[in-house]
C-alpha positions, 0 to 999 in steps of 0.5 A: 596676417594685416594686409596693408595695400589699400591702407595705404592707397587711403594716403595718397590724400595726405601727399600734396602735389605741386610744392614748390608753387604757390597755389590757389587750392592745394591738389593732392595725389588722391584729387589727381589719380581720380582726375587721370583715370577719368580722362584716361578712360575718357580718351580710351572712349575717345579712341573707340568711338571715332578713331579705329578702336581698340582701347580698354578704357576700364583698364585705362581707368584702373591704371589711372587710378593707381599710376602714382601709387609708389608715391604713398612711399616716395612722396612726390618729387617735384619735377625741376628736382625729379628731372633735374639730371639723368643720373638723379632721375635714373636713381630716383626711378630705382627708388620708385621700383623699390617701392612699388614692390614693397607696395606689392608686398602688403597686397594679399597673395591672391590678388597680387596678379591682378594688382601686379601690372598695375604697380610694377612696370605699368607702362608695358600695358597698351593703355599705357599711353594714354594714361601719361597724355591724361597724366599730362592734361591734369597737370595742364588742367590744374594750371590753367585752373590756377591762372584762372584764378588769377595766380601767375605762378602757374604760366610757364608751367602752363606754356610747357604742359600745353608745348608737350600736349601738342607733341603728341600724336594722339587724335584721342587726346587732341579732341578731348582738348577741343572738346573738353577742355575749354570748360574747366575755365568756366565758373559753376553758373556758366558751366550750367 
């Protein structure tokens, strides 16, 4: 019997984020998924180094990797349409249940356990949160990339993504911003 999961993962290159925008460059699912699991496991580092312990960066990573798997059924939803009211944003996230278990369905047997929690109900895991803050500053950082650019279209985005990064009460993700962040404003010869 074909299996069809990683197939389908291969998708999430075609699924371009951002749609309702003009954009300089245009992201899509797969550009965005590397970017979260890289930062998750960045602020999992983050929290193991300086601030107590306890992170599974390995495993924030593979959450990262796979946090918008449902989307190679779904699509990406913009978000003034996915949040635009509770009772849509309720049916849309039944929607995303039902397809990531007909995502689960094209795995093998004998791997679903170890894909289960990463597709279904990922937010139950510990690493959980750190993968939304990640989640958070990618589409950050995609903004200021944009304004960077000098495309405007980006500026609210950015004030409301930054608003909600500093609503967090994360010191991981408060000195990766510190840190980090800064540089992806920079062109290649200052990065060097």
């Amino acid at each position: 019997m074909s299996r069809h999961f990683f197939a389908y993962m291969s998708r999430m290159k075609h699924i371009k984020r951002w749609s309702l925008m003009r954009n300089t460059w245009q992201e899509d699912v797969a550009q965005h998924s590397l970017q979260v699991a890289m930062i998750a496991h960045a602020l999992a580092l983050y929290k193991n180094a300086r601030f107590g312990g306890g992170a599974d960066p390995e495993r924030a990573a593979c959450l990262g990797l796979y946090h918008e798997a449902p989307e190679v059924i779904t699509g990406d939803m913009p978000t003034p349409i996915k949040y635009f009211s509770g009772a849509f944003r309720a049916a849309f996230g039944q929607i995303e249940s039902l397809a990531s278990d007909r995502l689960l369905n094209t795995v093998p047997e004998d791997l679903r356990p170890a894909l289960r929690p990463l597709i279904q109900d990922p937010e139950k895991d510990p690493e959980w949160p750190r993968v939304k803050a990640a989640d958070t500053l990618s589409a950050y950082i995609k903004c200021i990339e944009e304004e960077s650019a000098g495309n405007r279209e980006f500026s609210k985005a950015a004030r409301e993504t930054l608003a909600k990064l500093k609503a967090y009460d994360m010191p991981e993700l408060k000195a990766f911003m510190e840190e980090c962040l800064p540089a992806f404003t920079l062109t290649l010869d200052e990065l060097d």
